[in-house]
KOLSEFI-666479 format. One record per residue: residue number from 1; x, y, z of N, C-alpha, C in turn. Coordinates in Angstrom, 2 decimals. Each point is the difference from the previous one (the first is absolute). Example, Ala and Ser with C-alpha at 12.3 -4.5 7.8 and 13.67 -1.06 7.14 Angstrom:
2
+-----+---------+---------+---------+---------+---------+---------+---------+---------+---------+
|   i |     n.x |     n.y |     n.z |    ca.x |    ca.y |    ca.z |     c.x |     c.y |     c.z |
+-----+---------+---------+---------+---------+---------+---------+---------+---------+---------+
|   1 |   13.19 |   -5.69 |    7.80 |   -0.89 |    1.19 |    0.00 |    0.90 |    1.20 |    0.00 |
|   2 |   -0.35 |    1.05 |   -0.72 |    0.82 |    1.19 |    0.06 |   -0.77 |    1.09 |    0.73 |
+-----+---------+---------+---------+---------+---------+---------+---------+---------+---------+
This chain:
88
+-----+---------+---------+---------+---------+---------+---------+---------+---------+---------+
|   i |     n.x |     n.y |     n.z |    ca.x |    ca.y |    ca.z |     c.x |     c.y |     c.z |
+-----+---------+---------+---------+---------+---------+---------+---------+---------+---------+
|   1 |   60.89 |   27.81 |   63.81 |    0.62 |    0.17 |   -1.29 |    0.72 |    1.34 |   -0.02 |
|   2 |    1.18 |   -0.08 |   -0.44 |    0.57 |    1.40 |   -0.02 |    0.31 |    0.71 |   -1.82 |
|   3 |    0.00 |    1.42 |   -0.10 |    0.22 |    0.34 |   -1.35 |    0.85 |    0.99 |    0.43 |
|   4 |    0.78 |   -0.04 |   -1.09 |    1.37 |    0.82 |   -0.13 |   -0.35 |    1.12 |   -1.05 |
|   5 |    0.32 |    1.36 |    0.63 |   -0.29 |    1.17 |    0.38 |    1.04 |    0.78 |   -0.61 |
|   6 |    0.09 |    0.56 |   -1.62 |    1.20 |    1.07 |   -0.12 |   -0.08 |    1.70 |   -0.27 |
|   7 |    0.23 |    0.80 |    1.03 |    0.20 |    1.06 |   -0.18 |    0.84 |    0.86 |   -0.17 |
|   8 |   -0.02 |    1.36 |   -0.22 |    1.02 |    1.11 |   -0.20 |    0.08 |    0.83 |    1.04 |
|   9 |    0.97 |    0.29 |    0.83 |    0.02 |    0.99 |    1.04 |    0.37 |    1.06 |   -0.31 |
|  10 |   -0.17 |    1.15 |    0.49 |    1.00 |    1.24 |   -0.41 |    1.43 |   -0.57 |    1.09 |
|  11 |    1.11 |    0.79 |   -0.77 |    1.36 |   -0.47 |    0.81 |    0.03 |    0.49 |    2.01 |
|  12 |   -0.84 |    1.02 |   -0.01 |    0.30 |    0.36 |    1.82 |   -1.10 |   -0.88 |    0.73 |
|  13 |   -0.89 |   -0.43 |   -0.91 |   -1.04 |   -1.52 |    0.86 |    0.97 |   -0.85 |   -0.02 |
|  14 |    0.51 |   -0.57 |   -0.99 |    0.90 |   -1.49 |   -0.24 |    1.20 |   -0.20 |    1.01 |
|  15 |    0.42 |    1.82 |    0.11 |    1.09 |    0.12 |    1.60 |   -0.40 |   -0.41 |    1.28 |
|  16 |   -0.91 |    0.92 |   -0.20 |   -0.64 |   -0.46 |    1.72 |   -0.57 |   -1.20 |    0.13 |
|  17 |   -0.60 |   -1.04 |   -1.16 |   -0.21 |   -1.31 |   -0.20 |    0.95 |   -0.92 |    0.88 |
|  18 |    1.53 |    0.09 |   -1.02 |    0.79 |   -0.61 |    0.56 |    1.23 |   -0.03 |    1.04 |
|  19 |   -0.70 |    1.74 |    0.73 |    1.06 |    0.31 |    0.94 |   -1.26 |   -0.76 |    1.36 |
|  20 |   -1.13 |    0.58 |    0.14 |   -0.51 |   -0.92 |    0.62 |   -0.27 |   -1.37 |    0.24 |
|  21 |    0.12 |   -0.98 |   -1.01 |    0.26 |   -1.41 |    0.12 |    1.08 |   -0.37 |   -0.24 |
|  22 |    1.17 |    0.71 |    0.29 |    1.14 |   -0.54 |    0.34 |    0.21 |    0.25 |    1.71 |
|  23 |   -0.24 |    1.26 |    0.52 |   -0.33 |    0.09 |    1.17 |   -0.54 |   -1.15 |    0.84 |
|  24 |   -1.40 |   -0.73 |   -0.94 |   -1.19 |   -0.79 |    0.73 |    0.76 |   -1.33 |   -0.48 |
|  25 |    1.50 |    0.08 |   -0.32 |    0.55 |   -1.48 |   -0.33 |   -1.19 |   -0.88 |   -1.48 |
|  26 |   -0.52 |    0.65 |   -0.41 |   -1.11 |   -0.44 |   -1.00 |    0.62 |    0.32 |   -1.42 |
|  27 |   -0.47 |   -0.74 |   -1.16 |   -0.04 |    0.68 |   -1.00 |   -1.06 |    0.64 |   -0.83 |
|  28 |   -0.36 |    0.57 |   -0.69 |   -0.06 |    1.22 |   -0.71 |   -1.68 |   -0.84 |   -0.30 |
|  29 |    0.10 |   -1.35 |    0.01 |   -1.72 |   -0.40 |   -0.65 |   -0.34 |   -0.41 |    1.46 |
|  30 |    0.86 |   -0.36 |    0.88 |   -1.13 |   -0.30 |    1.74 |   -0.29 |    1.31 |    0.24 |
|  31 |    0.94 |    0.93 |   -0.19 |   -0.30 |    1.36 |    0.40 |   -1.67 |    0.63 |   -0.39 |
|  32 |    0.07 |   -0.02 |   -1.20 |   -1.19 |    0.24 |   -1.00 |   -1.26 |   -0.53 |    0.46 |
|  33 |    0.20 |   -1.65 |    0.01 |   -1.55 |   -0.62 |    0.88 |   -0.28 |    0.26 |    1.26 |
|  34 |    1.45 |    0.37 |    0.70 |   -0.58 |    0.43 |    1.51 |   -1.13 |    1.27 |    0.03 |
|  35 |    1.19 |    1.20 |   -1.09 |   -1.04 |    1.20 |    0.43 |   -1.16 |    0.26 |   -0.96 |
|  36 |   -0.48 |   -0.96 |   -0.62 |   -0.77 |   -0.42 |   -0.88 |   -1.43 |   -0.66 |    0.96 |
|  37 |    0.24 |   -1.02 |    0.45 |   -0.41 |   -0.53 |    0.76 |   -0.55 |    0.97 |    1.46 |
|  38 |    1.11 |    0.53 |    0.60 |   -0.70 |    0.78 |    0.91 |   -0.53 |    1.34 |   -0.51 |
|  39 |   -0.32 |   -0.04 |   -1.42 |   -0.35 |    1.46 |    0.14 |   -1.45 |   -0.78 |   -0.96 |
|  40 |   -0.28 |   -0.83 |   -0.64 |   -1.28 |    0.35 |   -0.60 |   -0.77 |   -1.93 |    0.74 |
|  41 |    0.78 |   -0.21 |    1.05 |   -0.44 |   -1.14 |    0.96 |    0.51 |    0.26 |    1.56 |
|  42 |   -0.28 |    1.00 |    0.30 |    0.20 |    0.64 |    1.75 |   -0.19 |   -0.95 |    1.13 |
|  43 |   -1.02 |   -0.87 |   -0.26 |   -0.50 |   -1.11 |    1.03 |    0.24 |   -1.29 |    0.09 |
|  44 |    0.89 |   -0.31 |   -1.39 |    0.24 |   -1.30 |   -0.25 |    1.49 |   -0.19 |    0.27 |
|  45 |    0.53 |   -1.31 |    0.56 |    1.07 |   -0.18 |   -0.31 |    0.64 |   -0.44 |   -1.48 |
|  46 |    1.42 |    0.08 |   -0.39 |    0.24 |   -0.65 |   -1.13 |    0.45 |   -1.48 |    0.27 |
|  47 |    0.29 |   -0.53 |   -1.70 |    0.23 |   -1.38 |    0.64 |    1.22 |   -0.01 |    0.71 |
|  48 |    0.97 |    1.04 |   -0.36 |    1.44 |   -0.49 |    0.42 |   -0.22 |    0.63 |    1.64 |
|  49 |   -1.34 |    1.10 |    0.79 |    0.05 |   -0.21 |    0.68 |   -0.74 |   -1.12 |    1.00 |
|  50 |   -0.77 |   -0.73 |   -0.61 |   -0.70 |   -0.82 |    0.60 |    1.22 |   -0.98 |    0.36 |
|  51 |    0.85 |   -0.45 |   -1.41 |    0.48 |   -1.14 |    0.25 |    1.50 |    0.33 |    0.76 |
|  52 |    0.32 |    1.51 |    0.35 |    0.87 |    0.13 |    1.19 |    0.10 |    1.61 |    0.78 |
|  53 |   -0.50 |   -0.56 |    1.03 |   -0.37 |    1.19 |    0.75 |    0.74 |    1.01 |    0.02 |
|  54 |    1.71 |   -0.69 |   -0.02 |    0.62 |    1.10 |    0.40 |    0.17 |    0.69 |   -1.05 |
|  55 |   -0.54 |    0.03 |   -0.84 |   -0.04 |    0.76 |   -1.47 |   -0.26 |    1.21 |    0.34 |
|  56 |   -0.88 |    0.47 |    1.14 |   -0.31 |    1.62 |    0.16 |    1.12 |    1.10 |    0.97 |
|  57 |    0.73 |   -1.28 |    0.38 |    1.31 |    0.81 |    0.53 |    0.74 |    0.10 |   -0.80 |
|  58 |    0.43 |   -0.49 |   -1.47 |    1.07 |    0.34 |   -0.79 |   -0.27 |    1.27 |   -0.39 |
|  59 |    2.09 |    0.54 |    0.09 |    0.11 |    1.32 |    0.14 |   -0.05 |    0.88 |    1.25 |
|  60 |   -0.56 |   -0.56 |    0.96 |   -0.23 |    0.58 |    1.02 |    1.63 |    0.29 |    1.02 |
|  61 |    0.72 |   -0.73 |    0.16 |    1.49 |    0.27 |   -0.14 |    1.38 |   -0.12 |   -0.64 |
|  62 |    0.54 |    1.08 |    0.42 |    1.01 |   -0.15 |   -1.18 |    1.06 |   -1.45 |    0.58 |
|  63 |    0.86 |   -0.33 |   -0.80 |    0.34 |   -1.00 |    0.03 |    1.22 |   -0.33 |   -1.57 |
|  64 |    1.18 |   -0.24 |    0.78 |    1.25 |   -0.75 |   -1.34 |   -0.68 |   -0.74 |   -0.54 |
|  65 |   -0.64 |   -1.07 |    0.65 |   -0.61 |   -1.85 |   -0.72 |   -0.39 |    0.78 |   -1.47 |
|  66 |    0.22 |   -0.52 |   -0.80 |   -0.57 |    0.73 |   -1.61 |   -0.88 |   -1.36 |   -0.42 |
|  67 |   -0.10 |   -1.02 |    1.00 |   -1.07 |   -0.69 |   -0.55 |   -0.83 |   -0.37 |    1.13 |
|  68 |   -0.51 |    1.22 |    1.33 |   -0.75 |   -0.18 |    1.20 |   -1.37 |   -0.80 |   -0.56 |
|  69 |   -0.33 |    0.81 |   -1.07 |   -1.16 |   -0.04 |   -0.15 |   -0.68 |   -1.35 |   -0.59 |
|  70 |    1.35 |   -0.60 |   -1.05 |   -0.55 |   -0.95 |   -0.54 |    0.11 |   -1.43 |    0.92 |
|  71 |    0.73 |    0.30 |    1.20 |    0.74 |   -0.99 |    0.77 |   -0.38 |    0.27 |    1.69 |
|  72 |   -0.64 |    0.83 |    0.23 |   -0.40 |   -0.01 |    1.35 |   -0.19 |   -1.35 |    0.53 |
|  73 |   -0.74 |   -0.51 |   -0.35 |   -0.78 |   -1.48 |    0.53 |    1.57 |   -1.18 |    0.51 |
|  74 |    0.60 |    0.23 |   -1.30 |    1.33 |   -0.95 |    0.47 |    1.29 |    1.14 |    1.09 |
|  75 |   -0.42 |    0.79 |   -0.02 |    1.31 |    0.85 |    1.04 |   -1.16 |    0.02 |    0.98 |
|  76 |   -1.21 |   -0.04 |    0.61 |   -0.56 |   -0.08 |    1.05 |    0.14 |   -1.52 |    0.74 |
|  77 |   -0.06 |   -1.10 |   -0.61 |    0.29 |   -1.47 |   -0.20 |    1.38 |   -0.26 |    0.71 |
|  78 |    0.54 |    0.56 |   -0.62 |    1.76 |   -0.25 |    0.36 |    0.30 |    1.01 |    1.54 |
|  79 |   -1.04 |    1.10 |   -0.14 |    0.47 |    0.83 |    1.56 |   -0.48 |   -0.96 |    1.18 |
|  80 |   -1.45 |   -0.84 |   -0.53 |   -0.55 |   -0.48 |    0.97 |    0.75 |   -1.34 |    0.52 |
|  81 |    0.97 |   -0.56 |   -1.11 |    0.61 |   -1.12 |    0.06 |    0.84 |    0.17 |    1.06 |
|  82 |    0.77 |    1.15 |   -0.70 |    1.28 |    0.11 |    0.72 |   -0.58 |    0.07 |    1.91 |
|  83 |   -1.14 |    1.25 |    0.11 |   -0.35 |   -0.09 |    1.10 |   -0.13 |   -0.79 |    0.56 |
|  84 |   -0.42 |   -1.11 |   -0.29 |   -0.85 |   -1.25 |    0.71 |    1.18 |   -0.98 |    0.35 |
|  85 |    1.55 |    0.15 |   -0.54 |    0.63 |   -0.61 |   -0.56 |    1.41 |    0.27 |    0.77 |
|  86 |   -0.10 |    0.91 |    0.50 |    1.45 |    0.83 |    0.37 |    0.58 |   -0.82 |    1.18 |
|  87 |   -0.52 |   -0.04 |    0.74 |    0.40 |   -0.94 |    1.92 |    0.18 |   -1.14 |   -0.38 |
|  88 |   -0.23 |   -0.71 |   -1.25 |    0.79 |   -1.25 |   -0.42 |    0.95 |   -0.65 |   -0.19 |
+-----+---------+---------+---------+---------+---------+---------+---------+---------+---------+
């Protein structure tokens, strides 16, 4: 079950909020449960990382794609296609 959560930031938290999950290709509420999650659940995964691994590499390089993050799975799909696909 999930509950929706409203707070007040001071303005230089709310910066670094959303200069870092724009970085991590995330927005501003995945951002929040990630470091939420790893900070008062250290040992657990979350669901969004259970239900995709590569969730702990987002952010990890920079990158044009402005939608790596939400789309990895289909641009990994299509590299592997093309690979498998090319000598045809």
């Amino acid at each position: 079950m999930s509950k929706t959560l409203t707070i007040t930031l001071p303005d230089a938290l709310e910066q670094a909020l959303v200069q870092t999950a724009a970085q991590a290709n995330q927005s501003t509420e995945e951002m929040v449960v990630q470091l939420l999650t790893q900070t008062l659940m250290p040992n657990s995964e979350s669901k969004l990382e259970q239900a995709d691994p590569l969730m702990a590499l987002f952010g990890s390089i920079k990158s044009d794609v402005p939608d790596l993050a939400e789309r990895h799975d289909e641009y990994l799909g299509q590299a592997l296609y093309e690979e498998m696909y090319r000598n045809e």
